[in-house]
Residue, then its C-alpha position, 0 to 999 in steps of 0.5 A: x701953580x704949575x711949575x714947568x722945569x727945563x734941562x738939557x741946554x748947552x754947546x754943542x757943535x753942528x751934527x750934534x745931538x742934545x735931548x731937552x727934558x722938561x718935567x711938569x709938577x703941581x699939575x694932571x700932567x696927562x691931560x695938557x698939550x705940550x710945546x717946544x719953543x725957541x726964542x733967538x736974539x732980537x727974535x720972536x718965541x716960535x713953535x718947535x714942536x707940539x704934542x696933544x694929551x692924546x700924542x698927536x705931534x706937529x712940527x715946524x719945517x725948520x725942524x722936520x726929519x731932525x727933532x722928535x718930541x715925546x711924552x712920558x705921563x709916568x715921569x710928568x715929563x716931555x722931551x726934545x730930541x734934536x739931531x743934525x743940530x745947526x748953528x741957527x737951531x741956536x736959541x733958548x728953548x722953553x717948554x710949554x703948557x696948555x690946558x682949556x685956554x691956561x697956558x704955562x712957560x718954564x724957565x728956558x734953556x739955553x741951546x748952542x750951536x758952534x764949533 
């Protein structure tokens, strides 16, 4: 069973930064695709950002020029960097992963945007 674990939620006011860490276990993490992804209140999960096995990346407009997503295979670890946070960026944020038609979730994190 793949565990996905999530860190690095919690408030922080407009401008600001966080960087989420999810760290994959019980799986080649190499070979998956990896995900970000936000659910809000009363909203659906959505795409954040995505990075191939091969380091391919995408990301929703919302969170172009602001957020980076980044792979390191050593540490069986994805990351999300988030600048120039914005209170609608408030959400819990999942990681997720995909291999060959499997898809896995963590648990979520919980990300805050206010003053």
């Amino acid at each position: 069973q793949v565990q996905l674990v999530e860190s690095g939620g919690g408030l922080v006011q407009p401008g600001g930064s966080l960087r989420l860490s999810c760290a994959a276990s019980r799986v080649i993490f190499s070979i998956y695709s990896m995900g970000w992804y936000r659910q809000g209140p009363g909203n659906q999960r959505d795409l954040v950002a995505h990075i191939t096995s091969g380091g391919g990346t995408n990301y929703a407009d919302s969170v172009k020029g602001r957020f980076t997503i980044s792979r390191d295979n050593a540490k069986n670890t994805v990351y999300l960097q988030m600048n120039s946070l914005k209170p609608e960026d408030t959400a819990v944020y999942y990681c997720g992963a995909t291999y060959l038609g499997t898809f896995y979730w963590g648990q979520g994190t919980q990300v805050t945007v206010s003053l």
